[in-house]
C-alpha positions in Angstrom: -76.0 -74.9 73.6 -78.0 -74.4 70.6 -76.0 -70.7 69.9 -72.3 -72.9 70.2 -73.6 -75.2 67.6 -74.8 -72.4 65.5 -71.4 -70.9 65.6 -69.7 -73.7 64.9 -71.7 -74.8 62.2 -71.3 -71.2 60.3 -67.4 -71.2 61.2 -67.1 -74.6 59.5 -69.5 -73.8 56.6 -66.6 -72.4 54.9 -64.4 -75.2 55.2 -63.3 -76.9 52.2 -63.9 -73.4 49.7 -61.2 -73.3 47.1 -59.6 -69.7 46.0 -60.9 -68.9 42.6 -57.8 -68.6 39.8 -58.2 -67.2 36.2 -57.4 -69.2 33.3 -53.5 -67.9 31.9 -55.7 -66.4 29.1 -57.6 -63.9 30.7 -55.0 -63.2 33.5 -52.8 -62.3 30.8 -55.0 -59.9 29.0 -55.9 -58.0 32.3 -52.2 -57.2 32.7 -52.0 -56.3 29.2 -55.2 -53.8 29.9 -53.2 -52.3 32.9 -50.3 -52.0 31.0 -51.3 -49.7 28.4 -53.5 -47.6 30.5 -50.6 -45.9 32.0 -50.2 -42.7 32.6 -47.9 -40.8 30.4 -45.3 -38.8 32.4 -46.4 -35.3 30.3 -50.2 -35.8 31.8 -48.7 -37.2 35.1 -47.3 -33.5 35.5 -50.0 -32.0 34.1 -52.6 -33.4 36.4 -49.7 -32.6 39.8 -49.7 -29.1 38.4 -53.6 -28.6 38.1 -53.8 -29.8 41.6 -51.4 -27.3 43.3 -52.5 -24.8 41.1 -56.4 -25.4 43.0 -55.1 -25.7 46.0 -53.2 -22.7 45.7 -56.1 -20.9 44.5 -58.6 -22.5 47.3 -55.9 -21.5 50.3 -56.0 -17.8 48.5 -59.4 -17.0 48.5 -59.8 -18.8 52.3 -57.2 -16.4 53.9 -58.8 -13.5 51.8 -62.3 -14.7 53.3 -61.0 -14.7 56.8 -59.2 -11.0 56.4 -62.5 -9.5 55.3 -64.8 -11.3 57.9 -62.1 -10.0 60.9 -62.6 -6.8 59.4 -66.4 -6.7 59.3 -66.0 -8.4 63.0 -63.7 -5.1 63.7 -66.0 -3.1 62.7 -68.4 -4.2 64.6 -66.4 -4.1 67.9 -65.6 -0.4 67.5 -69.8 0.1 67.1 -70.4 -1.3 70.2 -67.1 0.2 72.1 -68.5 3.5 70.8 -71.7 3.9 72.8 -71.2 0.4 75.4 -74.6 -0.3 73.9 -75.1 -4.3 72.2 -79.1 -3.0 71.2 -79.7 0.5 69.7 -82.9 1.9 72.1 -85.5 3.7 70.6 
């Protein structure tokens, strides 16, 4: 009994809260803020531009990474396949 009460007590604690509105002042002045900090459309394409240009790069050197590490792995293969042996006796 003492948990319902608990729960209903914290359910109604909020009761009668009343949403917080900004004075027409200050509302008006945070628009104005947001307003002029737009983005111009020159560094809008700039920014788009650096961005595919690093993922362009990042997808490059990634598919150069994996041709070298199959080829090392290759490599590798044909050492064993040479002599059937995984450990080089004495």
């Amino acid at each position: 009994m003492e948990k319902e009460e608990f729960i209903t007590k914290i359910i109604n604690s909020v009761d009668g809260i009343v949403k917080a509105t900004p004075k027409d002042i200050i509302f008006e002045k945070i628009e104005q803020r947001i307003l002029d900090s737009e983005i111009s459309k020159g560094k809008f394409w700039l920014i788009a531009a650096s961005i595919v240009l690093i993922i362009s790069l990042n997808i490059l050197f990634l598919t150069e990474k994996i041709d070298s590490n199959d080829s090392n792995l290759a490599s590798f293969e044909f050492s064993i396949h040479k002599d059937n042996q995984l450990y080089k006796l004495p």
